[in-house]
C-alpha positions in Angstrom: -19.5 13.4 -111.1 -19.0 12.4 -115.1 -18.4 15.0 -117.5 -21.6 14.5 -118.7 -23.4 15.7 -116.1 -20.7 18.9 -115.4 -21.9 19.9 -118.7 -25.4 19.8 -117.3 -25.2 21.2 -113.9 -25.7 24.7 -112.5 -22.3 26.3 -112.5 -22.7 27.4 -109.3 -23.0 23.5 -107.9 -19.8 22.7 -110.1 -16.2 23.2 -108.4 -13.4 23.5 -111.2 -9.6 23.1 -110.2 -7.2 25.0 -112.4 -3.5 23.3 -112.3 -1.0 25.8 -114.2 -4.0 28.7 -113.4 -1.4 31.5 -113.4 -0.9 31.6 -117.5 -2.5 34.4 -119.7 -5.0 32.1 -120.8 -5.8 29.5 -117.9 -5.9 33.0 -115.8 -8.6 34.5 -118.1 -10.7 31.1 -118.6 -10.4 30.7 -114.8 -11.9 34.4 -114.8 -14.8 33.5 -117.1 -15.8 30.4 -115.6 -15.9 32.0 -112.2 -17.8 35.2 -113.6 -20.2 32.6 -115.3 -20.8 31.4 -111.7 -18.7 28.6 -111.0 -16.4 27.8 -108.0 -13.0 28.3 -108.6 -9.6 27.3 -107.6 -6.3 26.9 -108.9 -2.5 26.4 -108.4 0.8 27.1 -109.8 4.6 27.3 -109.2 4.6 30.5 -108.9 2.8 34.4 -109.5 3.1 37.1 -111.0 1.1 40.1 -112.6 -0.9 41.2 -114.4 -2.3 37.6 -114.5 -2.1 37.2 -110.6 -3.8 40.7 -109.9 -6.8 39.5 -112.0 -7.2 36.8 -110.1 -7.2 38.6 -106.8 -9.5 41.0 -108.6 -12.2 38.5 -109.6 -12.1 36.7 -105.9 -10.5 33.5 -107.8 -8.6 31.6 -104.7 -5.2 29.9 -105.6 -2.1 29.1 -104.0 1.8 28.6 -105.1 2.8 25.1 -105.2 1.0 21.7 -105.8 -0.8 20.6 -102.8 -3.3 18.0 -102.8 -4.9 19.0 -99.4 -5.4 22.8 -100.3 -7.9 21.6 -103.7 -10.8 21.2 -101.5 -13.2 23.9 -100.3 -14.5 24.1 -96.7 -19.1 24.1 -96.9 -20.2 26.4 -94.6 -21.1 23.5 -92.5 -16.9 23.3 -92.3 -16.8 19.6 -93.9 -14.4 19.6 -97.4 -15.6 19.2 -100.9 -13.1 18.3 -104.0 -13.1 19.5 -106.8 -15.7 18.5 -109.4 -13.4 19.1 -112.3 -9.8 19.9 -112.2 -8.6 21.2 -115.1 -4.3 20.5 -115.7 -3.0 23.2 -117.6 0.8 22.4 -119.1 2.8 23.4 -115.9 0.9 19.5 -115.0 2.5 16.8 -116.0 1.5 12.8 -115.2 3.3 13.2 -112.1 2.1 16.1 -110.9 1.2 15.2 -107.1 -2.5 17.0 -107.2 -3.1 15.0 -111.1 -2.2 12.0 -109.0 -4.1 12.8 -106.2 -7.9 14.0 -108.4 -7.0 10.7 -109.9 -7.0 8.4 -106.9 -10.1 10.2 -106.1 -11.8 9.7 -109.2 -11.9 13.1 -110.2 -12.0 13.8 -113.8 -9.1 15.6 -115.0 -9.0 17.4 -118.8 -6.2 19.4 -120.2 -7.0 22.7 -120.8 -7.8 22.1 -124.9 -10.2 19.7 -123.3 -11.6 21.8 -121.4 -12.5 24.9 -124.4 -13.9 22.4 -126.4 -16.0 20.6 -123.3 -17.4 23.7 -121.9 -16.5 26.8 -124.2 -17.5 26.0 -127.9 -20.3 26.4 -129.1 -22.3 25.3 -132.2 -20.9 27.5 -134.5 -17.0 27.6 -133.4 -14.5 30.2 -134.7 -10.8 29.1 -135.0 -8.1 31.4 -136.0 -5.2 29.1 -136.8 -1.8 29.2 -138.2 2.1 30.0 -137.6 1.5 33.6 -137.1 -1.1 35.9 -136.7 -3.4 33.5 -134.1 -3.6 35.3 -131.0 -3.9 39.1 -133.2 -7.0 37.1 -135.4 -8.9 35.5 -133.0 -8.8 38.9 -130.9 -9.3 41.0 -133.6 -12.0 38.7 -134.4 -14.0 39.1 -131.0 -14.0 42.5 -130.8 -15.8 43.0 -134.4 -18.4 40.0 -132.9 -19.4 42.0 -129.6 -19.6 45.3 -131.4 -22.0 43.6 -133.5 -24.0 42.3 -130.6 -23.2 38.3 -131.2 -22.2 38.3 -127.9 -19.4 35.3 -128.7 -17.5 33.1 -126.2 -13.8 33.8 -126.9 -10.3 32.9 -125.7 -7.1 33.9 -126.9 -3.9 33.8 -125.3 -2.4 37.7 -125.0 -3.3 40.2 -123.4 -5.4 42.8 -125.5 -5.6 46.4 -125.2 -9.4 46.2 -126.2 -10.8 43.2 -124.0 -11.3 43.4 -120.0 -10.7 39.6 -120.6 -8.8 37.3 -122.8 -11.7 34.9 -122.0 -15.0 35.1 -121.8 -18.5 32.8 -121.5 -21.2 34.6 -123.9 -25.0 33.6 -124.2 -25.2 32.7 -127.6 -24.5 29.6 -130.2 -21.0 31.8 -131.1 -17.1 31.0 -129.8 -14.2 32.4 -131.3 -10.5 30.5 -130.2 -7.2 31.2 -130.9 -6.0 27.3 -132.2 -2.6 26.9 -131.4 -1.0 23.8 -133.4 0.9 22.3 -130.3 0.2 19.5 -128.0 -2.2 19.8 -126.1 -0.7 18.6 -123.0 2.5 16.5 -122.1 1.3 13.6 -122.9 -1.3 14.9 -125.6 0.4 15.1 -128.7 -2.8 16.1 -131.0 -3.3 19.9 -131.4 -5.0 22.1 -129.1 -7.3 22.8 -132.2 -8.4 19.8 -132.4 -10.6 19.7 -129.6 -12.1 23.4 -130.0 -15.0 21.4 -132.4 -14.2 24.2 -135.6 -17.2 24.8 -138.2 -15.0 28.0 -139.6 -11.2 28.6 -139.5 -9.3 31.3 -140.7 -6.1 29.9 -141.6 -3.2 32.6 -141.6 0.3 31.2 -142.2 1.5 27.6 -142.9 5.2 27.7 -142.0 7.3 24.6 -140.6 7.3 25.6 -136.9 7.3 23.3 -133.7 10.7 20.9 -134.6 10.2 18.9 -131.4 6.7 17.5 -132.1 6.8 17.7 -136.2 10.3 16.2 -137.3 9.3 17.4 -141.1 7.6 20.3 -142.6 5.2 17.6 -144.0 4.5 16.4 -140.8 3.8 20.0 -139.8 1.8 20.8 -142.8 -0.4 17.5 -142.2 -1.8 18.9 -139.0 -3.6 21.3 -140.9 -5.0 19.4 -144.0 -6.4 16.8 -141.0 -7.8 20.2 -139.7 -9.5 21.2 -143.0 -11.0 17.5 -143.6 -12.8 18.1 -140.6 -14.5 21.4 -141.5 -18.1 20.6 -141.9 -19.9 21.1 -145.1 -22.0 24.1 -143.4 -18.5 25.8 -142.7 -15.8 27.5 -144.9 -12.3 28.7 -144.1 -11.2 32.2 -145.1 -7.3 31.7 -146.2 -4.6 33.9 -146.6 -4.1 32.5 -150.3 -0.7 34.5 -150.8 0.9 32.1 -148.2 2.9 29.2 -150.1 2.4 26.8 -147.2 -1.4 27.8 -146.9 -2.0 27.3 -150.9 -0.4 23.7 -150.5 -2.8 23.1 -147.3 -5.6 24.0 -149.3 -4.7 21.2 -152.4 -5.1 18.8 -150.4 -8.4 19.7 -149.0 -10.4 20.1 -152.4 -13.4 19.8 -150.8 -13.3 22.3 -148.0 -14.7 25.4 -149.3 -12.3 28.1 -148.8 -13.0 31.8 -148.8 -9.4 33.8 -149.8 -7.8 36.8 -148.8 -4.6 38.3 -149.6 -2.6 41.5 -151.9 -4.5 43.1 -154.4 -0.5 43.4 -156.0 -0.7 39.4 -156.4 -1.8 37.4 -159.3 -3.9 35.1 -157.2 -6.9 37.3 -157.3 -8.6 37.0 -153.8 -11.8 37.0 -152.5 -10.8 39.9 -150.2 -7.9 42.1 -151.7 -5.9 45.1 -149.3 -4.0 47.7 -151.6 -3.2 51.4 -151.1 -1.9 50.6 -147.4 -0.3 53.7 -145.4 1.3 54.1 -141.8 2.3 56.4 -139.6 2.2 57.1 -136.1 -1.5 57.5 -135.8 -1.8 53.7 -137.1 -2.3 52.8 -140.5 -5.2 52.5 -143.2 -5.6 50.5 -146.5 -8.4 49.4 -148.8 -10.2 46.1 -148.7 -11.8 45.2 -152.0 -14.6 42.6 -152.1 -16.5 41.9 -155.6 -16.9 45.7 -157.1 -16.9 47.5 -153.8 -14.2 48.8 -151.6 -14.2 49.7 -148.3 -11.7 52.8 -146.5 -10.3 50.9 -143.4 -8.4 52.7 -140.4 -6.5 51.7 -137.8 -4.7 52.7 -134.6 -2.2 49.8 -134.7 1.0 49.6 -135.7 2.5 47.8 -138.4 1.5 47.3 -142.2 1.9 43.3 -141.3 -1.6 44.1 -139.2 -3.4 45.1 -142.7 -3.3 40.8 -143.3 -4.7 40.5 -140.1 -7.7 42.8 -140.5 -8.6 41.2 -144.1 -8.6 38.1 -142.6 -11.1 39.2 -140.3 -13.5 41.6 -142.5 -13.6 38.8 -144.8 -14.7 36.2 -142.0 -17.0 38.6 -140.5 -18.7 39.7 -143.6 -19.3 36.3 -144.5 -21.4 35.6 -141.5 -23.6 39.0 -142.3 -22.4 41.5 -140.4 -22.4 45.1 -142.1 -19.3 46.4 -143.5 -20.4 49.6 -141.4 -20.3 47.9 -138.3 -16.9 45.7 -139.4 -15.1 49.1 -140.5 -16.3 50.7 -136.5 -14.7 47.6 -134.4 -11.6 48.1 -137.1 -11.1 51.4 -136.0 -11.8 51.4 -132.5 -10.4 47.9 -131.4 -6.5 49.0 -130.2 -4.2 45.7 -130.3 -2.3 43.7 -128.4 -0.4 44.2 -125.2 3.3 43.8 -126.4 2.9 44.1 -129.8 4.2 47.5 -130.9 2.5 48.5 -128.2 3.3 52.2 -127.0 3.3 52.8 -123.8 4.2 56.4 -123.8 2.7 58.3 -127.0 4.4 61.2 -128.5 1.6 63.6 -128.2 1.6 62.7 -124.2 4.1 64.9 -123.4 5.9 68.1 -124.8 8.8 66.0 -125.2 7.9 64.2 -127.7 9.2 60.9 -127.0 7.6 57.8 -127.8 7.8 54.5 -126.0 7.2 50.9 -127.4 6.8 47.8 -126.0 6.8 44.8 -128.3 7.6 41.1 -127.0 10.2 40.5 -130.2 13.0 38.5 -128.5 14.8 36.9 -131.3 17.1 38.6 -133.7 14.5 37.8 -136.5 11.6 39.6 -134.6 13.1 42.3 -133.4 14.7 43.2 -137.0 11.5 43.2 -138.1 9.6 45.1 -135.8 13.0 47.7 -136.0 12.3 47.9 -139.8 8.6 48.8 -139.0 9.4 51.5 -136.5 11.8 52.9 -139.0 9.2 53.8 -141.8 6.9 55.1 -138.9 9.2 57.2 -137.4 11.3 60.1 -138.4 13.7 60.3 -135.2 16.4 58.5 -133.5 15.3 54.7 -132.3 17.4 53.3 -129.3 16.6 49.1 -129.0 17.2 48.1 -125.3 16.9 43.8 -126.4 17.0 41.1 -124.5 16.4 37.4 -126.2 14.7 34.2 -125.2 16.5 31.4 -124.2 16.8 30.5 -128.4 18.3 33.8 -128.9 20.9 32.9 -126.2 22.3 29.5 -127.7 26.2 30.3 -129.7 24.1 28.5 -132.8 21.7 31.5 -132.8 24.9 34.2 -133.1 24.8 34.3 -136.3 21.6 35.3 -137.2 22.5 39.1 -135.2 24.4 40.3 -138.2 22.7 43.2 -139.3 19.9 42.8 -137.0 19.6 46.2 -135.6 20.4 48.3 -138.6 17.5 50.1 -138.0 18.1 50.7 -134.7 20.8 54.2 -134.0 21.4 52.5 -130.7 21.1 49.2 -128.9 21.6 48.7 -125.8 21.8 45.0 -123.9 20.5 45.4 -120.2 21.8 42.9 -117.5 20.0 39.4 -118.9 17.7 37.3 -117.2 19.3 34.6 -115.1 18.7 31.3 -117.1 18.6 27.5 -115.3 21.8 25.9 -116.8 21.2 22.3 -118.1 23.6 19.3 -115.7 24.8 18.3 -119.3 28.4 19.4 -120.2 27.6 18.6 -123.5 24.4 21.0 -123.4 25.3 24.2 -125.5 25.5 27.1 -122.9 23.5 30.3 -123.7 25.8 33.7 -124.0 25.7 36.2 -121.4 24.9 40.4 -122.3 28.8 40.9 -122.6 28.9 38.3 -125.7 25.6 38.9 -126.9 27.0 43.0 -127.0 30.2 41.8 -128.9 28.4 39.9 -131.4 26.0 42.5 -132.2 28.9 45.1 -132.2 30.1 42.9 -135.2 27.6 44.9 -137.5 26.2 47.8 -135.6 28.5 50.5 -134.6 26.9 51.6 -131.6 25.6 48.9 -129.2 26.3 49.6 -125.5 25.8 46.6 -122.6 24.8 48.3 -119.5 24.5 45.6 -116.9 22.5 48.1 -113.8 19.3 49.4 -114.5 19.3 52.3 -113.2 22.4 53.4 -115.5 20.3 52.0 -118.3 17.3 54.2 -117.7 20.1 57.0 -117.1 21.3 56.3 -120.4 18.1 56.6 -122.4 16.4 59.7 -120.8 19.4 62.0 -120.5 19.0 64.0 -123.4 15.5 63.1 -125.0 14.8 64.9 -128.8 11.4 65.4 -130.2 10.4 62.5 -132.1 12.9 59.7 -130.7 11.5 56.6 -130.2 12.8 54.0 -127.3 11.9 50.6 -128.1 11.8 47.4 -125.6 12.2 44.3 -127.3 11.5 40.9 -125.4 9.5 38.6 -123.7 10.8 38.9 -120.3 9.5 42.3 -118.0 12.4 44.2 -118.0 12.4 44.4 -114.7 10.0 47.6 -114.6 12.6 49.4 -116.5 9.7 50.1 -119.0 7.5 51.6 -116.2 10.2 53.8 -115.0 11.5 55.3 -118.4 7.9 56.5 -118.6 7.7 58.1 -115.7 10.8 59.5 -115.9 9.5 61.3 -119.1 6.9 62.5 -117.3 8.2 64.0 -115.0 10.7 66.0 -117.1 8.4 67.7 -118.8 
C-alpha cells in the first residue's frame, strides 16, 4: 500500500510499525495513533518506564530487539499480515535488520519527522521552534488550545504534568509540534521542522547549538531563515525579539510577518511586553502588556525564565482569537513539565517542611542555573545531589564546575552511571564521581561523593529543617533514589 492511500484508509485497516517505539515521543505518537484506531506495533533495544508502562497501558504490542519475523500480526484466520507503514524512529539506522527487511518487502518506511508531517499536521500547523524553550512552548501551547475547545493535534517530546499524552490525534484543522532543529534521521540531515508543514512558528531562542551537523553558527542560523521563507503569507511568527540570534533571523526574512514578544525593561518595544514578574514557592506571576491593556498572569511553575515562555504563548494564542480570559485560565491551571523544577515532594505536604525537586539539569551550566533559581525561591538550606551527561563527564568540560554550585550549601555526587568507553586510546575518557567531587571541591567547600545509595539517602534525610530544599539534578533516574527520599519524608512525619 502507497502512502497515498494510508492517508486515505480507515485506521483501523492500516498496521503501523514503530522502530525506536520506546522514546517519550515515538511512545506517545504510538499512543495516539493506536487510540485513533490504528494497529500498532513497535520495537526497541530496550524498556523502561514511564514510557514502557504506557505502552502496556494502551494495549500497544512491542518487543526488545529488532526482529523481522515478530513485525507481522497473526488475522484471526492465523495467516500473518506486515505492517502497512513502519515508521523508523532514530534508534534505526540503514542497517537496521527490520528497515532492511520492510524494504525488501516493499513496505514504506518514513522517519518519524515524516511521519508528523504525513499523518499529524494539519491545515493550520503550530511549530514552536528554537534553542530553548521548544518542548515548554509547544506544551504550554496545547494546553491553552484544549481549554479553549480547538481540540488541536499535538506532540511534544517531555513528559508534562498537565497532558495524559505527549501526543495526541484531535478532530479539527489544528496541530501544535514541538520542531526540533536536528536531523531528522541518520541519514536525514534536514530538520525535523521541516516536514511538520508550519503556517505559524513561535520562534524562541537562536543560539549556535548542534556542532556536529552545523560546523558554523551561520550554518546554524540558516536553518531558521530557510524556516521563515517558508511561512505562508496567511501565517505570522510570534518572536522573542530580545534574543540577538532571533533579531538577526528575522533580517533576513523581511517579508515574513512577525509578531514580537519580549521585556517591557528593553528598548525594543514588543508586541507583547512581561514586567513586574514575582516568584516564590507557590509559582510566579507577572504582567503581559498588549496595546493599552494589561493582563494579571499567574502561575504554578517554577522559574522567572518560564514568564518568556508564557508571553510567547498568550501572544500566539491571542492572535488566533482566543479570549485573554480563557488564555489567563489554562496559564494558571496548566502545571509544567516532568523534570523541570519539578517538585516532587511540596513543602506544605508534610509537617516537615521539606521540599523536593526534580529538574533534568545535567551540565554544570544547567544546574547553576536552576541552583540560582531555587535560591531566590527559597529561604532554607539547598543540598544538590548532581550527576552529568556524558558532556559533563569529558576532562574538557572540568572547567566550566568552578563556582557552579555556589548556590547550592551542599552537593553531593552519587555513584555515576556506568558509561560505554570508546576502543579509541586517543578518545578523551569521561571522569568518574571521585574526580568530578575533587573538581567541584575546587570552589565549593562542602561537596561530599557518596558512592551507595542507601548512604546517600541516609545522608540527606537525617536531620531535615523546615524549609530545606533537596534538589536532583540530571538526566539519568537516579536510580529511584528520588522515590525513596520522598517516602522517607513521609514516613517521618
Amino acid at each position: 500500500m502507497d502512502i497515498s492511500k494510508i492517508l486515505q484508509a480507515d485506521p483501523k485497516t492500516i498496521h503501523i510499525h514503530i522502530i525506536g517505539i520506546c522514546g517519550v515521543a515515538t511512545g506517545a505518537v504510538a499512543v495516539a495513533f493506536k487510540n485513533k484506531g490504528y494497529i500498532v506495533t513497535g520495537s526497541d533495544k530496550g524498556f523502561w518506564p514511564p514510557v514502557s508502562t504506557e505502552l502496556e497501558k494502551h494495549s500497544v504490542n512491542f518487543y526488545a530487539g529488532w526482529h523481522p519475523e515478530r513485525m507481522s500480526i497473526i488475522r484471526p484466520d492465523g495467516t500473518h499480515r506486515l505492517p502497512d507503514l513502519v515508521i523508523a524512529g532514530t534508534a534505526s539506522g540503514s542497517s537496521n535488520p527490520e528497515t532492511l527487511f520492510a524494504e525488501s518487502q516493499g513496505i514504506p518506511i518514513v522517519s518519524f519527522a515524516q511521519a508528523i508531517g504525513l499523518l499529524f499536521a494539519r491545515k493550520n500547523s503550530l511549530v514552536c521552534v528554537g534553542t530553548w524553550g521548544k518542548t515548554s512552548n509547544s506544551a504550554l501551547l496545547s494546553h491553552i488550545f484544549m481549554h479553549a475547545d480547538f481540540d488541536p493535534t499535538y506532540m511534544f517530546g517531555g513528559l508534562s504534568l498537565s497532558h495524559e499524552q505527549s501526543a495526541y490525534i484531535g478532530n479539527s484543522e489544528w496541530s501544535i509540534f514541538e520542531g526540533d532543529e536536528y536531523k531528522s534521521s541518520p541519514t536525514d540531515t534536514s530538520p525535523k521542522f521541516a516536514y511538520y508543514k508550519p503556517t505559524h512558528c513561535i520562534l524562541t531562542a537562536v543560539a549556535w547549538d548542534h556542532a556536529d551537523l552545523y560546523p558554523t553558527p551561520e550554518d546554524f542560523k540558516n536553518v531558521f531563515v530557510k524556516l521563515l521563507h517558508n511561512i505562508p503569507r496567511s501565517g505570522f511568527v510570534v518572536a522573542c525579539i530580545d534574543n540577538e540570534g532571533v533579531r538577526d533571523v528575522l533580517s533576513h526574512a523581511p517579508e515574513v510577518k512577525v509578531i514580537t514578544y519580549g521585556s517591557a525593561d528593553t528598548d525594543w518595544n514588543p508586541d507583547y511586553s512581561y514586567s513586574e514578574i514575582t516568584e516564590d514557592i507557590h509559582g510566579l506571576t507577572c504582567i503581559i502588556s498588549h496595546g493599552d491593556t494589561d493582563y494579571k498572569i499567574s502561575s504554578p511553575m517554577l522559574g522567572s525564565y518560564q514568564v518568556e515562555n508564557i508571553t510567547a504563548c498568550f501572544a500566539m494564542a491571542h492572535m488566533h482569537g482566543i479570549s485573554p480570559e480563557k488564555i489567563i485560565e489554562a496559564i494558571k491551571s496548566f502545571k509544567g513539565m516532568k523534570r523541570r523544577l519539578e517538585r516532587r515532594l511540596d513543602a506544605h505536604d508534610t509537617k516537615l517542611g521539606i521540599t523536593v525537586i526534580d529538574d533534568i539539569a545535567h551540565s554544570a551550566d544547567k544546574a547553576r542555573t536552576t541552583l540560582e533559581t531555587l535560591r531566590r525561591i527559597y529561604d532554607g538550606k539547598i543540598t544538590a545531589i548532581f550527576e552529568p551527561n556524558i558532556g559533563g563527564r569529558m576532562p574538557e568540560a572540568l572547567k566550566k564546575y568552578a563556582h557552579a554550585f555556589n548556590s547550592a550549601d551542599k552537593v553531593i555526587i552519587p555513584r555515576l552511571t556506568k558509561l560505554k568507553v570508546s576502543d579509541d586510546i586517543h578518545a578523551p575518557v569521561p571522569v568518574d564521581g571521585e574526580k568530578l567531587h575533587a573538581t567541584i571541591s575546587e570552589t565549593h567547600n562542602n561537596a561530599l561523593y557518596i558512592d551507595d545509595d542507601d548512604n546517600l539517602i541516609s545522608e540527606i534525610t537525617k536531620t531535615p529543617h523546615k524549609g530545606d530544599v533537596i534538589v536532583f539534578l540530571g538526566s539519568h533516574g537516579f536510580r529511584k533514589m528520588i522515590e525513596t527520599t520522598v517516602s522517607t519524608f513521609l514516613h517521618q512525619q
